[in-house]
ZAMARGU-4260 file (C-alpha; in steps of 0.2 Angstrom, whole numbers, plus 5000, padded with zeros to 4 digits):
<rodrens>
0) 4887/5111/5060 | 4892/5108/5041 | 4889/5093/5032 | 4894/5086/5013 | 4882/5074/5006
5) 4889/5064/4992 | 4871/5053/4984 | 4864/5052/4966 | 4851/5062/4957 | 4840/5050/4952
10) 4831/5037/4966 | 4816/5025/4961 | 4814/5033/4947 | 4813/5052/4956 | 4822/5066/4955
15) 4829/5071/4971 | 4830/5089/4963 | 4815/5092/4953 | 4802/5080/4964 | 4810/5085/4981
20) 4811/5067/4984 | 4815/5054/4996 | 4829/5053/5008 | 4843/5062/5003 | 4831/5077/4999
25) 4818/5077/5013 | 4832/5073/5028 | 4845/5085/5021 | 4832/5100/5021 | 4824/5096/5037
30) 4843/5097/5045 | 4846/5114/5035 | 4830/5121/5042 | 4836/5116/5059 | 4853/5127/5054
35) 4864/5114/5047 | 4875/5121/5034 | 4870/5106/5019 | 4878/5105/5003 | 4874/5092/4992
40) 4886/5087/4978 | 4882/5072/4966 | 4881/5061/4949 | 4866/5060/4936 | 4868/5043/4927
45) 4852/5047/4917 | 4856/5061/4908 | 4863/5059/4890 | 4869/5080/4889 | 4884/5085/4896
50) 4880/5098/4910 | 4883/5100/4928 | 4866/5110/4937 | 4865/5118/4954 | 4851/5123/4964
55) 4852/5137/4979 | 4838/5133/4989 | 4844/5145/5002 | 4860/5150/5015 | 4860/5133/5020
60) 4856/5121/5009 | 4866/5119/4991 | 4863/5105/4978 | 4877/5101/4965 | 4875/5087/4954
65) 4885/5081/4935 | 4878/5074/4922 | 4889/5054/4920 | 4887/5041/4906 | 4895/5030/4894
70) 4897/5042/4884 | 4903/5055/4896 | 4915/5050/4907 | 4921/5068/4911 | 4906/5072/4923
75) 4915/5061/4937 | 4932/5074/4937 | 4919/5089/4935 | 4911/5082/4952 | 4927/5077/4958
80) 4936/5096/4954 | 4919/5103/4961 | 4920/5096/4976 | 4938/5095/4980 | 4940/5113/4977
85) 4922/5116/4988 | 4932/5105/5004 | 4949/5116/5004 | 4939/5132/5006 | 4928/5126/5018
90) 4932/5108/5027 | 4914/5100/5033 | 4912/5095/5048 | 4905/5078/5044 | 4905/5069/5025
95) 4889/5059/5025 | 4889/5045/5009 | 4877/5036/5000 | 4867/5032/4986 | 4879/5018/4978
100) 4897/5010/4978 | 4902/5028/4966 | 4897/5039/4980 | 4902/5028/4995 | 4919/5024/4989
105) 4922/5040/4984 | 4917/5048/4999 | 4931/5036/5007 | 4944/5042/4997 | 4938/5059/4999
110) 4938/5059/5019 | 4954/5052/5021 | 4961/5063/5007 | 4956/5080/5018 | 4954/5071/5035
115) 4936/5070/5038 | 4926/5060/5047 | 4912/5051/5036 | 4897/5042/5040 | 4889/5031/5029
120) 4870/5029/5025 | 4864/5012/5017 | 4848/5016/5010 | 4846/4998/5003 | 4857/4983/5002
125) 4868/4990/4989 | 4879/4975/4986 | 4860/4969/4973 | 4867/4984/4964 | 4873/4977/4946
130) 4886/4987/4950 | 4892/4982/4966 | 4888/4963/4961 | 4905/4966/4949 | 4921/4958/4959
135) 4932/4976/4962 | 4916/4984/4964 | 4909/4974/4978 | 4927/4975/4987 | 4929/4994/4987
140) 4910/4992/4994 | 4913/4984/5008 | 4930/4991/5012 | 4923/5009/5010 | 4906/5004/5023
145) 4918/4995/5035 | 4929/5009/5040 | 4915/5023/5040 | 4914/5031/5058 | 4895/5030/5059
150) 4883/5018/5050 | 4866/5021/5044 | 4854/5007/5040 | 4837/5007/5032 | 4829/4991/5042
155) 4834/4980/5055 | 4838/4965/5043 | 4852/4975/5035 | 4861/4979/5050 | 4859/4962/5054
160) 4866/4956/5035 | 4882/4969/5035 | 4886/4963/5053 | 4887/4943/5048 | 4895/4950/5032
165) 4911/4958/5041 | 4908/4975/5035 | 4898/4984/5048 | 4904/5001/5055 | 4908/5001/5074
170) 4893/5010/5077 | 4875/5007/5069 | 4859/5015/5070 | 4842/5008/5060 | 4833/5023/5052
175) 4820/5018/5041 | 4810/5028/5027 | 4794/5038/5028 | 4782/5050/5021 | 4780/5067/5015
180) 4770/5078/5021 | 4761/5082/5004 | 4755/5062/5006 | 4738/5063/5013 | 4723/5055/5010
185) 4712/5065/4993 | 4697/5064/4984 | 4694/5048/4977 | 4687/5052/4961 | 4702/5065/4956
190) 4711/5053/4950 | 4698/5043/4946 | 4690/5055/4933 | 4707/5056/4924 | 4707/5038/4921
195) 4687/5037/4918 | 4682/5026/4932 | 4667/5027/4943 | 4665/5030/4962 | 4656/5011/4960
200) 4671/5002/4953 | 4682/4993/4964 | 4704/4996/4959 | 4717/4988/4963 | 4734/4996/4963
205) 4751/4990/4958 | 4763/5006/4957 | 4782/5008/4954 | 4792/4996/4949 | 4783/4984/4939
210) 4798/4968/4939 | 4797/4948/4942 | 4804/4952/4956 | 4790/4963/4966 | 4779/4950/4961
215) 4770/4959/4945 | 4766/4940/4939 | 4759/4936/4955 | 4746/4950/4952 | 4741/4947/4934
220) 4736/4930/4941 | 4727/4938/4955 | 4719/4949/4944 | 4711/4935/4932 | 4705/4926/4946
225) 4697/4940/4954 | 4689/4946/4939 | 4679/4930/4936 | 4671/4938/4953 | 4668/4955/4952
230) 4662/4964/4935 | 4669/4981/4939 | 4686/4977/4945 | 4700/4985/4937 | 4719/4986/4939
235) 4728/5000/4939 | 4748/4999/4936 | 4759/5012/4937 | 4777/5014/4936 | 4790/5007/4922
240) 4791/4991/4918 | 4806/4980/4914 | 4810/4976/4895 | 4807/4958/4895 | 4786/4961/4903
245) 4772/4961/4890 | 4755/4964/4899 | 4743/4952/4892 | 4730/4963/4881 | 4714/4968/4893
250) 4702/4983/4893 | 4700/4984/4912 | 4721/4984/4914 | 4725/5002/4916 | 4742/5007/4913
255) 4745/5026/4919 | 4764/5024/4916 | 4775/5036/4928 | 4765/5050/4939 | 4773/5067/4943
260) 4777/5066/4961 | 4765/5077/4968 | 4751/5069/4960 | 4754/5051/4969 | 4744/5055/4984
265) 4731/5058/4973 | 4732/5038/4963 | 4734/5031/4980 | 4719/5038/4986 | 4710/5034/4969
270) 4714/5014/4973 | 4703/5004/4984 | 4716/4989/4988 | 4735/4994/4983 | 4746/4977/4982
275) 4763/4978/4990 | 4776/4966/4981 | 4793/4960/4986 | 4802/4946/4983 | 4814/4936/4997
280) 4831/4941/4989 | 4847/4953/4990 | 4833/4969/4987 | 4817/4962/4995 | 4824/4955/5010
285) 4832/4972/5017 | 4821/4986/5011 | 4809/4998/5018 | 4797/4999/5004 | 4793/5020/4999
290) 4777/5015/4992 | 4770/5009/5009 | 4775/5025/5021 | 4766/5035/5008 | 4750/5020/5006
295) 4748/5021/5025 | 4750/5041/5024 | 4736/5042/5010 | 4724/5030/5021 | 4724/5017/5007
300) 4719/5000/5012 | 4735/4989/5004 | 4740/4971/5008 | 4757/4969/5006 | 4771/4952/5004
305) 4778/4945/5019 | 4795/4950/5017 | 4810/4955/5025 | 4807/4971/5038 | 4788/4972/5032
310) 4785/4957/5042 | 4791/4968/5057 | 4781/4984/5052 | 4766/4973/5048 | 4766/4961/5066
315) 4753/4967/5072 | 4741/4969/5056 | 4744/4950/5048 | 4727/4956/5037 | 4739/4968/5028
320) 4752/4954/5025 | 4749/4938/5013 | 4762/4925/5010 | 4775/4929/4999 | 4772/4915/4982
325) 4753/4909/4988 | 4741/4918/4980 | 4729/4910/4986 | 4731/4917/5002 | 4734/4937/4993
330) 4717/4932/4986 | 4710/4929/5002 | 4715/4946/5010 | 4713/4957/4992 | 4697/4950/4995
335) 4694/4954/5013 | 4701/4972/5009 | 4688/4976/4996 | 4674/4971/5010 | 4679/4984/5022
340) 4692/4977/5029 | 4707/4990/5033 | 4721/4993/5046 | 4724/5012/5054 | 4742/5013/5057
345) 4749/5029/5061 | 4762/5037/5048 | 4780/5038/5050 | 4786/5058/5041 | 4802/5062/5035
350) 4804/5075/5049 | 4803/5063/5063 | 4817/5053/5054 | 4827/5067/5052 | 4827/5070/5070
355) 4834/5054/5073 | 4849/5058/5061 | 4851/5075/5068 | 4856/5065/5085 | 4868/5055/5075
360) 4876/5068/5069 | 4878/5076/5085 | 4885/5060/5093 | 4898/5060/5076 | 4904/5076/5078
365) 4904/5079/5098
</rodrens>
């Protein structure tokens, strides 16, 4: 089999080259381990130089991606010349897109162009994309999404949302996110000793993106109150933060800022109680949160907001789930959480996801 992935470099704030990261890293190199021909071609919005990089990993698994900006609009016919030419000497068998209205649109346009089938993967609700909120934007969206052969969703709620929208593909299948392998539970004190905290104090964890909207105020708050309680509580934040946040002045705040990918299972396993935030919008509602397959990889007790397909993954641990705006009930289970109390739920890895999409593929292209 021969597959064309068209997603972007950079995903929550990871480098799907550099870190090995995420979906449309792990599932790609699973399937070219399994003998799938994978080549990955793709736009870096971050980068301000003008370059295009590729990265041979080996006979079967090819990454191309150009660099696209304000200031550099010629990346896009670079990627476009790249992988037109790519296509005519060797037509895929299936054209998998992704990542953003750029990729999935022009994936479309792409398929119908060289007469490919394309499947479409939907990694979040893209239509809370700034981009895809822009009128002509939003249209090509949905147009693009509608008339994919295959659809791929990550959560139940967002095969739900695209359906009652009118855009879903004929055919649908949920295939949430998961875990690395390299996420597994570490020495507390590793991380601990970098930050200059003690085995005896209690942490809790607020890590990755530090908005409004995964309910950073909520925690600050939380973190006053518990601190009236407990002398040797400290909060550790990492991530980036949006312009608009000041964090108040406080020497038991520690802000670590982003962590190298390889060293996150060692924060997780550093934290005693690892806070969860989403809030009930067009993000929250329809996501599969990263940070809580790698949490419940790394054996780190976390409580996290009742939200969207998290209520689902959580049914049967309502002590690992708090009301989304009552803090006094995340109080309530912080607390119970730094007593002792902690779930055992078994991880989800990427492998076993990337089973899944193998059988799709195979379906798609019988």
């Amino acid at each position: 089999m021969n597959i064309v992935f068209l997603t972007k470099r950079y995903y929550t704030n990871k480098d799907l080259i550099l870190d090995k990261f995420g979906r449309y890293y792990e599932i790609p190199f699973f399937l070219a381990n399994k003998g799938v021909r994978v080549n990955i071609f793709g736009l870096a919005y971050k980068e301000k130089r003008r370059y295009k990089v590729s990265y041979f990993f080996n006979d079967n698994f090819n990454i191309d991606m150009f660099s696209l900006n304000l200031k550099y609009f010629l990346g896009y016919f670079l990627f476009l010349r790249k992988l037109f030419l790519f296509l005519k000497g060797d037509k895929p068998d299936l054209l998998i897109t992704s990542g953003d209205v750029v990729h999935i649109f022009t994936g479309f346009i792409v398929s119908k162009l060289f007469g490919i089938n394309y499947l479409v993967d939907l990694c979040d609700n893209i239509e809370s994309y700034p981009l895809t909120k822009k009128f002509i934007f939003n249209k090509l969206f949905k147009y693009s999404v509608k008339r994919a052969t295959r659809g791929i969703v990550v959560s139940n709620n967002l095969k739900k949302y695209i359906n009652e929208e009118g855009y879903s593909p004929d055919k649908v299948y949920v295939i949430g996110n998961a875990a690395s392998r390299k996420f597994i539970k570490k020495d507390k004190m590793i991380f601990r000793r970098k930050i200059g905290l003690s085995l005896s104090d209690k942490v809790i964890g607020f890590v990755g993106s530090l908005y409004k909207n995964r309910d950073l105020e909520e925690v600050l708050h939380l973190f006053d109150k518990l601190s009236l309680e407990y002398d040797d509580l400290y909060l550790l934040l990492a991530g980036t933060f949006e312009n608009n946040i000041r964090l108040p002045i406080n020497d038991k705040m520690i802000f670590v800022g982003n962590i190298d990918h390889n060293d996150m299972p060692y924060l997780y396993s550093s934290i005693d109680v690892l806070i969860i935030g989403l809030t009930p919008d067009g993000f929250g509602s329809f996501c599969y949160p990263q940070k809580l397959c790698e949490a419940i990889a790394c054996e780190v007790p976390f409580v996290a907001a009742s939200v969207g397909e998290v209520n689902e993954i959580l049914k049967n641990h309502p002590n690992s789930l708090y009301k989304y705006g009552d803090i006094n009930d995340l109080y309530l289970k912080v607390v119970k959480k730094l007593s002792g109390c902690h779930c055992n739920i078994k991880p989800i890895y990427w492998e076993h996801q990337a089973e899944q999409v193998l059988m799709v593929l195979k379906e798609a292209t019988a």
